[in-house]
C-alpha positions as CSV (number, residue, x, y, z in Angstrom):
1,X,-13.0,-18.7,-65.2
2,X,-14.6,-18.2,-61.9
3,X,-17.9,-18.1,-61.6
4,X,-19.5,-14.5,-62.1
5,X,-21.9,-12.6,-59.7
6,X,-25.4,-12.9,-61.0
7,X,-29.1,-12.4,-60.3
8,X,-32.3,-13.1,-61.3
9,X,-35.0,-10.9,-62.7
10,X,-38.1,-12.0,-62.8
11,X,-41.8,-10.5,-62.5
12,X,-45.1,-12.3,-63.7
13,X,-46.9,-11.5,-66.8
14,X,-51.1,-11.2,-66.9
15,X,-51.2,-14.1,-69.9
16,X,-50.4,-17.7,-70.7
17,X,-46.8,-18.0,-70.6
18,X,-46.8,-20.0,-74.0
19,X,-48.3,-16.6,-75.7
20,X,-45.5,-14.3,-74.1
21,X,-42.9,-17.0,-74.9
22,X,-44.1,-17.3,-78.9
23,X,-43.9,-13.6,-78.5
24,X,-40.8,-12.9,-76.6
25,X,-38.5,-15.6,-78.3
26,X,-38.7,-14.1,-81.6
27,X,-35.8,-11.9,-82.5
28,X,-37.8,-9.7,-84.6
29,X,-40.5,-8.9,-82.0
30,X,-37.4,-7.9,-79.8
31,X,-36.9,-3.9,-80.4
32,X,-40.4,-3.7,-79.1
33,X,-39.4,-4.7,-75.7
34,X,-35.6,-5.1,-75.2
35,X,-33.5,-2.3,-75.3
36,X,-29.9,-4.6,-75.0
37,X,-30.6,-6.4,-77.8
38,X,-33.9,-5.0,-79.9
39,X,-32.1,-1.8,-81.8
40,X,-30.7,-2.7,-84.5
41,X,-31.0,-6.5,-84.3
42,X,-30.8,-8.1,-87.9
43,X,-30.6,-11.6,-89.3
44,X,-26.8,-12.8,-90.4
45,X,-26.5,-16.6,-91.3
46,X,-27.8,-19.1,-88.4
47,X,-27.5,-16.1,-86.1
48,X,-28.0,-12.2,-85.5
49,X,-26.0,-9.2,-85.2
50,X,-26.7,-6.5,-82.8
51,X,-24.9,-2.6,-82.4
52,X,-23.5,-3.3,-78.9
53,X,-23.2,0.2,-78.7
54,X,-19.4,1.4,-77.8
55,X,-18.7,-1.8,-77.4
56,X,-19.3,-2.3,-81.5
57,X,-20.9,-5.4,-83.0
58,X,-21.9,-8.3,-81.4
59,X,-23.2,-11.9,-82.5
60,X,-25.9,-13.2,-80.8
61,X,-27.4,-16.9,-81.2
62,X,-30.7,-17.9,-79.6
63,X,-31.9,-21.1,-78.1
64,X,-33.9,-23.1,-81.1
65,X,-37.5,-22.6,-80.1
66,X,-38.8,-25.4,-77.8
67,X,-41.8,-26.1,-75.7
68,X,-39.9,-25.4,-72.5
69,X,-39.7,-21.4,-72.4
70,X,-36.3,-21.1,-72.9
71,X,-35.1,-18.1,-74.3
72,X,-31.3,-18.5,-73.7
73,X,-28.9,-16.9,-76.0
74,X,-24.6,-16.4,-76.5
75,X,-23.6,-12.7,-76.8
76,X,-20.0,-12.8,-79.1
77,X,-18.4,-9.3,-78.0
78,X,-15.7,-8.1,-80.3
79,X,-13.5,-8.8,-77.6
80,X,-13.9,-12.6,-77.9
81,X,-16.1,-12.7,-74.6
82,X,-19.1,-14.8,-74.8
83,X,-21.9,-14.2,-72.3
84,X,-24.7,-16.7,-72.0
85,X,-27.9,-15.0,-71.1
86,X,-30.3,-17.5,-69.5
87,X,-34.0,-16.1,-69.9
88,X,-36.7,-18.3,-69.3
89,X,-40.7,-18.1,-69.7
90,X,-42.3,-20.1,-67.3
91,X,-46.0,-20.9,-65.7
92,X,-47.3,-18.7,-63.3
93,X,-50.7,-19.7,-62.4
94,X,-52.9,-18.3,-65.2
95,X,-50.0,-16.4,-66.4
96,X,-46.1,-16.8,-67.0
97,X,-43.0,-15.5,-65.1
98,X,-40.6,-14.1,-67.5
99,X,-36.9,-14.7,-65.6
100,X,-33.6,-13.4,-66.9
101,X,-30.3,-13.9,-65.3
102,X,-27.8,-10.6,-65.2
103,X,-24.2,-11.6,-64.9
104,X,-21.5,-9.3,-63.9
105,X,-18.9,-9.4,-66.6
106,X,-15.3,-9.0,-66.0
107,X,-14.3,-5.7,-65.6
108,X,-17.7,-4.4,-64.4
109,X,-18.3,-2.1,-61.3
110,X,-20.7,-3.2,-58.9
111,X,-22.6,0.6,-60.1
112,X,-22.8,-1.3,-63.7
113,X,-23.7,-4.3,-62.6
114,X,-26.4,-2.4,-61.0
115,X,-27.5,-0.4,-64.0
116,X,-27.8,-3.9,-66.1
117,X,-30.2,-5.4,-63.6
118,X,-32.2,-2.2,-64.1
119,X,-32.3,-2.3,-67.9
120,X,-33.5,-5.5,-67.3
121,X,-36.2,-4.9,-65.1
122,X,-37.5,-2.2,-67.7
123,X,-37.8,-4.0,-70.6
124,X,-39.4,-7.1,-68.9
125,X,-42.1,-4.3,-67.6
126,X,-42.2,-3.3,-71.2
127,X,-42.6,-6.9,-71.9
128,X,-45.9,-7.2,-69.8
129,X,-47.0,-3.8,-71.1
130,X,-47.1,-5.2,-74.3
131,X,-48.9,-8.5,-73.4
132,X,-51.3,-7.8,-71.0
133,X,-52.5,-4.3,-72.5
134,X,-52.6,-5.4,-76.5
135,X,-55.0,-8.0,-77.3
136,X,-53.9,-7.9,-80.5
137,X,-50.5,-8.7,-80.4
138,X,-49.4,-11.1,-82.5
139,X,-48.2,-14.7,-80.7
């Protein structure tokens, strides 16, 4: 296969990148922040499951944690696709830059693509939300 059209998202987060990373990696802290993957995500063996919505249920396996801010998981869709998302947590000065790579998947209009990109850019505000307004949130 060809490579696929992709971007980057990215914006900067108001805290030290390793407390969004021990925050954002964590599958459990996810429905908090990621709408793709956060509803409905639960623990299965070595991996997760997620409701992929009309698409029905995916597998999902996330990078081991590491001291690099890498946040990279494989979506399994029902229809044997698998998608690598790359998501990283990286220094920003004081702060981190949360980066996640949107890939245009076979079969998806440029609107879609579009749309994904957008989901994206919401929950990594959501994301920042979370960090830089709650103190309190557990790392």
């Amino acid at each position: 296969m060809a490579p696929m059209e992709s971007r980057i998202v990215h914006l900067a987060i108001n805290r030290d990148w390793r407390s969004v990373y021990n925050f954002a990696h964590r599958p459990e802290n996810m429905s908090r922040w990621a709408s793709g993957l956060g509803e409905g995500l639960r623990a299965d063996g070595d991996g997760w499951l997620a409701d992929g919505g009309p698409l029905g249920e995916v597998r999902v396996n996330f990078a081991a944690p590491n001291a690099l801010g890498v946040i990279d998981h494989v979506v399994d869709m029902p229809s044997g696709l698998r998608v690598h998302n790359a998501f990283r947590i990286v220094p920003n000065g004081d702060g981190a830059e949360a980066m996640f790579m949107v890939t245009r998947l076979p079969g998806q209009s440029p609107e879609q693509f579009e749309e994904d990109a957008r989901h994206v850019e919401v929950d990594l505000q959501r994301l920042r939300e979370i960090l830089e307004t709650d103190v309190e949130t557990s790392v």
